[in-house]
C-alpha positions in Angstrom: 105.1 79.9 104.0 102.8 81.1 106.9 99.7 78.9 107.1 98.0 82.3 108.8 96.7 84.7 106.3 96.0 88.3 108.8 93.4 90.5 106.7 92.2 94.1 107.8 88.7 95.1 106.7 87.1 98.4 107.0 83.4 99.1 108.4 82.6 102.0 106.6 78.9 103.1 108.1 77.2 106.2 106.7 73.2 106.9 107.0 72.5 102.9 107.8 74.6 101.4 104.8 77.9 99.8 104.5 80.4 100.6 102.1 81.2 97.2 100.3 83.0 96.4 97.2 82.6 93.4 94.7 85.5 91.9 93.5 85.9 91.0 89.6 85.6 87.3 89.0 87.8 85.2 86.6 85.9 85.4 84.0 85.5 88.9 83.8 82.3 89.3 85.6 81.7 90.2 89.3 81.2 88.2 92.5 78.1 87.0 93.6 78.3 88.2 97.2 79.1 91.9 98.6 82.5 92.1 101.1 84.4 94.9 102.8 87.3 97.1 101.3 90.8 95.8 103.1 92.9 92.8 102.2 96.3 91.3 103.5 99.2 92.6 105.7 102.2 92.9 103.9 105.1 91.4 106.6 105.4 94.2 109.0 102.8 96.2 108.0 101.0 97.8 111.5 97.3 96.8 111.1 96.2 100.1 111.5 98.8 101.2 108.6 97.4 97.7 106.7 93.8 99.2 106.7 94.9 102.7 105.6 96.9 101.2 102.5 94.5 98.8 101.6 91.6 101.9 101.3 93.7 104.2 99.3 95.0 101.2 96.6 91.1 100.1 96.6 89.0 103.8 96.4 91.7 106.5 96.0 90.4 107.7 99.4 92.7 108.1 103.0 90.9 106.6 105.6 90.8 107.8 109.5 90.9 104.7 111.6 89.0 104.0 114.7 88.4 101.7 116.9 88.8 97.9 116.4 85.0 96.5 116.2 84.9 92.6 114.7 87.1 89.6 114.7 87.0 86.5 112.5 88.1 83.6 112.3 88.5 80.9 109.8 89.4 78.2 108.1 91.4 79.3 104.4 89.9 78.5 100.8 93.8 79.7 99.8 96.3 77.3 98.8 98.7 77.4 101.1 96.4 78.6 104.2 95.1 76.5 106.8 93.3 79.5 108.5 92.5 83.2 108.4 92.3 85.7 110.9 90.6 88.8 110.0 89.9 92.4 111.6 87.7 94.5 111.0 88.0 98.4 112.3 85.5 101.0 112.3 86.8 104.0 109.6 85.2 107.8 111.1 85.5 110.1 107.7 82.6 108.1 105.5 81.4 111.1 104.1 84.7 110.8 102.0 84.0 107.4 100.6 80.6 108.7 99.0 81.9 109.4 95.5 84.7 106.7 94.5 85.9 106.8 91.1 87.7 103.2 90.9 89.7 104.6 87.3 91.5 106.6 89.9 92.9 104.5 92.2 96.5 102.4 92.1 94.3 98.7 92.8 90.3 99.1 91.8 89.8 98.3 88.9 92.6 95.9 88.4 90.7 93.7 91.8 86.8 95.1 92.2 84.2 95.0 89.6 82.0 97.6 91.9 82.4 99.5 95.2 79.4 101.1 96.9 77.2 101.9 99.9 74.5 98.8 100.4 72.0 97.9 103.4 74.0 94.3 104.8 70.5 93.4 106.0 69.4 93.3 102.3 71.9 91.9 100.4 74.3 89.3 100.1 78.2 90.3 101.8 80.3 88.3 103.5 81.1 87.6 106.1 77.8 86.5 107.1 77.3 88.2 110.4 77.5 91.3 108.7 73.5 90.5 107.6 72.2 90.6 111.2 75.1 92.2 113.5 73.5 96.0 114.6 77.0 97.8 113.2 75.6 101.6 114.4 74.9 100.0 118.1 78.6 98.5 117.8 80.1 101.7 116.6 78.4 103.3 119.2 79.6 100.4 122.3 81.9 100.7 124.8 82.1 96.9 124.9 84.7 94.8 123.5 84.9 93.7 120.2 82.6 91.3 118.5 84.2 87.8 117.6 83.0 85.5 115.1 84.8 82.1 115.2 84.3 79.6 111.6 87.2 77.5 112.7 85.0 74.6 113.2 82.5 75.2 109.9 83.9 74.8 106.6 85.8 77.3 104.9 84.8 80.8 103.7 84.5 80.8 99.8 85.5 83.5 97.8 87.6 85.4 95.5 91.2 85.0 96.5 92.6 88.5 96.5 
């Protein structure tokens, strides 16, 4: 098995909130932090192709994919998974993610408990940078991407999707 788990994450940004989901717990409640819509490659999945698949099996809805704006990464809660490496791309139609109906989609309510738009500087989502990182001023850049490295911290707890 590949000790490297690749994740693709969508930064949905419409009128200063992110579009985050949270995922249904094991005992039938809901997580107690906020993340982002995406999940794992399938083996030779593009990433691009990852992202879009991920969006339409979690909110029904197809995503246009832009640019590539975070990377992360981190050491794996998984079994099986020494580290993850996540990225995070910038998706340019929000206005069609404002009115998700989970019952209609292939994956959301079988994995997330909600999905909705939330201010990251508020609330609780992982990844933590998410809480302070200006997302509108890194849309906007023509710099590079943002990279966030948790290799050396202890690993990233959450739901394992």
């Amino acid at each position: 098995m590949d000790k490297r788990r690749v994740n693709v994450r969508a930064i949905i940004w419409h009128n200063d909130k992110l579009l985050a989901v949270k995922h249904k717990s094991k005992n039938g409640g809901e997580s107690s932090y906020w993340a982002l819509p995406g999940g794992g490659l399938d083996p030779l999945e593009s990433i691009t192709d990852g992202v879009k698949r991920e969006l339409l099996e979690e909110t029904g809805v197809a995503a246009n994919i832009g640019k590539l704006l975070y990377i992360q990464q981190l050491k794996s809660s998984r079994r099986h998974r020494d580290e993850e490496l996540e990225l995070f791309f910038h998706v340019t139609n929000p206005e069609s993610f404002t009115a998700i109906d989970l019952t209609k989609t292939t994956h959301g309510t079988q994995e997330l408990a909600r999905c909705e738009f939330i201010d990251p500087t508020t609330e609780y989502i992982l990844p933590d940078f998410l809480q302070t990182a200006d997302i509108q001023k890194q849309i906007e850049s023509d710099q590079p991407v943002s990279i966030a490295n948790y290799l050396k911290s202890m690993s990233v707890s959450r739901a394992v999707k």
